[in-house]
N, C-alpha and C positions, 0 to 999 in steps of 0.2 A: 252387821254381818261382814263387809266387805272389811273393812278397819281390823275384826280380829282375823280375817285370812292375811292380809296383809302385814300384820302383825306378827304371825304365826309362820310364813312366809321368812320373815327379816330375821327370826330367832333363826330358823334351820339355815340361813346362809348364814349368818353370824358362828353356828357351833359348828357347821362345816368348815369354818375358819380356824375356829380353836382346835377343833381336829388336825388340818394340815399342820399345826404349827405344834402338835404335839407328834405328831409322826415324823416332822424332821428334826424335833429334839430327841425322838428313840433314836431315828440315824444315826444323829449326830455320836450319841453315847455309842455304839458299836465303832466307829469310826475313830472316837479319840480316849474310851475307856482301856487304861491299862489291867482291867480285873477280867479276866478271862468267863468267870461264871454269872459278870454282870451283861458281859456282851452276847452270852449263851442265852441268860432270860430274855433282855432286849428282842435277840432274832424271833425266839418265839413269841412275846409279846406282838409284835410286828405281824406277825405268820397270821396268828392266831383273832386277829384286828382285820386280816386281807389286807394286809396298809405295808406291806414288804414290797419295798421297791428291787426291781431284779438286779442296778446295782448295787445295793447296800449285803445281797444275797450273796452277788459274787465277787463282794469284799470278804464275807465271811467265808468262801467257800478256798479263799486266798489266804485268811487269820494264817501268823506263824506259829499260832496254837493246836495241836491237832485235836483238842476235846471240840475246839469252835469249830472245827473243819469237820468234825465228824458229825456234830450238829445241824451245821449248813447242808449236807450233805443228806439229810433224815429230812431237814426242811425239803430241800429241793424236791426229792422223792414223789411231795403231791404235786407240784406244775409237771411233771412228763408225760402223762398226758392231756396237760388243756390245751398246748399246742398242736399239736398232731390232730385234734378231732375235726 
């Protein structure tokens, strides 16, 4: 019994691994993709995950694209109030 908690244990640190490292390959695409509609999906992928870090947010909220700015901006709308409470 100890062996498969333990087990069971090393998987969930293990896929929390591959998670981070799939979270800072979304980043990364919002960050160096020139397609405006891919860095649109990425933010809400990201959003939609809870895995949007606030500054990959207010790089998009920066995009010289305004569909991504208006995007970010739809994002943003849900943290205004998790702060304040």
């Amino acid at each position: 019994m100890q062996q498969r908690l333990v087990a069971e244990r090393e998987k969930l640190v293990e896929r929390n691994e591959e998670d981070k490292m799939l979270y800072r390959d979304l980043a990364t695409t919002i960050a160096k993709n020139p397609y405006p509609p891919a860095r649109i999906h990425t933010l809400w992928t990201l959003h939609e995950l809870d895995a949007l870090p606030t500054t990959t947010l207010l790089t998009c909220l920066k995009d010289p694209e305004p569909t991504v700015r208006r995007q970010a901006l739809r994002v943003a709308e849900a943290y205004l109030g998790e702060k304040s409470e």
